[in-house]
C-alpha positions in Angstrom: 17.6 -24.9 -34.6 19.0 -25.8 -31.6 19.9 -29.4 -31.0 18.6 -31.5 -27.8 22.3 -31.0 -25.9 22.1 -26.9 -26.2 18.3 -26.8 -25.3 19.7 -29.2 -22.1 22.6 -26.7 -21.8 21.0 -23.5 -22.0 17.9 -24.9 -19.3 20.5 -25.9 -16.8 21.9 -22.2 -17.3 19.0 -21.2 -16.8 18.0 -22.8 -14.2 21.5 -22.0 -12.5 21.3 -18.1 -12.8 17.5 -18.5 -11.6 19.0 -20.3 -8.1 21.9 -17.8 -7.9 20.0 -14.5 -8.2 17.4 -16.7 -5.9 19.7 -17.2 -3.0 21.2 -13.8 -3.6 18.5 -12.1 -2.6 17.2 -14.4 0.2 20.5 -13.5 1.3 19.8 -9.7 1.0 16.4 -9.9 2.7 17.6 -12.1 5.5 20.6 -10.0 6.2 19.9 -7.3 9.5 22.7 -5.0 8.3 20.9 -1.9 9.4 19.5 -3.4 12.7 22.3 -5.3 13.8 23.4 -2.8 15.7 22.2 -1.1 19.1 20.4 1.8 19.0 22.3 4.8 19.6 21.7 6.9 23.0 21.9 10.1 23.0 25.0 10.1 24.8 26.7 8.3 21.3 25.3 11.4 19.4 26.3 14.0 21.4 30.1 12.0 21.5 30.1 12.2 17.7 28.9 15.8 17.5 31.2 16.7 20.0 34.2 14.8 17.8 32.8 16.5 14.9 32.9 19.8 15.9 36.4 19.7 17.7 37.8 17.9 14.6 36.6 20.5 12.0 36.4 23.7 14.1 39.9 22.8 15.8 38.4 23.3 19.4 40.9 24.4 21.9 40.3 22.8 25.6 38.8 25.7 26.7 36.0 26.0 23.6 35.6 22.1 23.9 34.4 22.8 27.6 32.1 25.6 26.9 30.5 23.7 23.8 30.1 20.6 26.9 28.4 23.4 28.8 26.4 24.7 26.0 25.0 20.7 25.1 24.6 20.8 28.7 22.4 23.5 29.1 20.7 22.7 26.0 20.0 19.4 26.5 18.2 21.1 30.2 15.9 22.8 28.0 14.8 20.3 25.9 13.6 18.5 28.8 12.1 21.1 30.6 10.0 21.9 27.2 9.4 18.5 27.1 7.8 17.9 30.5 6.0 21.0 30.3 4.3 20.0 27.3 3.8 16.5 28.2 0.4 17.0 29.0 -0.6 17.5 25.8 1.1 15.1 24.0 -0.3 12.2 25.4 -3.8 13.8 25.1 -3.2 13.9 21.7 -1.6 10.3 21.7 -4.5 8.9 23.7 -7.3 10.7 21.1 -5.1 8.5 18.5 -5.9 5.6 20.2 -9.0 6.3 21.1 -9.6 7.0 16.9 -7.9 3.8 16.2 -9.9 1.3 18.5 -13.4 2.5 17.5 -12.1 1.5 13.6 -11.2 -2.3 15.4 -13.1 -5.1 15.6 -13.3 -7.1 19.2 -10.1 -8.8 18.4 -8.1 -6.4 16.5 -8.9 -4.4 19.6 -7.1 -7.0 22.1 -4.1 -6.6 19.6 -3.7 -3.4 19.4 -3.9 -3.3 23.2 -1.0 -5.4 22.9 0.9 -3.6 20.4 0.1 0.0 22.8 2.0 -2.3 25.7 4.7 -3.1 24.4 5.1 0.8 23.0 4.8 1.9 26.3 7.6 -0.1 27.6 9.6 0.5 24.9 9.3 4.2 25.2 9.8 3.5 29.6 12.9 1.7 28.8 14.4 4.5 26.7 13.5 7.5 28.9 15.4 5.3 32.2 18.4 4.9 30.2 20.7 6.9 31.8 21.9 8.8 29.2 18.6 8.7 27.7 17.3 12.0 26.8 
């Protein structure tokens, strides 16, 4: 049997490694490390890919340009694609809504109003970046 100083003891450790692992891990869910940073533009990836690809394909000058081109060009595309089928994305996006607000009551509808908003800007912000894609 364990005598009234141990059962003291062991409690206090108790409670000790109970406050540690306590503040440990209000210290892990209070900690931003993955959205500390920025987001990256497209212009960061297409710096890394391009560092990437002239570090492990040993680009001479001249290759280095024509890949440049070839983002160039592709990146052109992309947004041509884009803008031809933009159309039909957001009639898809607003029949998501649409779905969505007949689900919400009168005041779940004001907030998701306000939650669309803020999307919108979010997404207006990003594609007048200027090296947004």
């Amino acid at each position: 049997m364990m005598r009234p100083n141990g059962v003291v003891l062991y409690l206090a450790l108790v409670f000790a490694s109970g406050a540690a692992v306590g503040g440990f891990g209000h210290w892990l869910y209070t900690t931003q490390s993955v959205d500390a940073e920025e987001p990256r533009s497209s212009a960061d990836y297409r710096r890394d890919y391009m560092a990437v690809l002239q570090t492990r394909l040993n680009l001479t000058p001249d290759q280095a340009r024509q890949l440049s081109q070839i983002l160039d060009e592709t990146r052109a595309n992309f947004h041509r694609v884009f803008a031809k089928h933009r159309p039909e994305f957001d009639a898809i996006t607003k029949e998501k809504a649409d779905k969505i607000r007949v689900l919400l009551n009168d005041d779940q509808q004001i907030e998701f109003e306000k939650i669309e908003h803020e999307r919108e800007r979010r997404k207006h912000e990003h594609r007048h970046k200027p090296d947004g894609c």
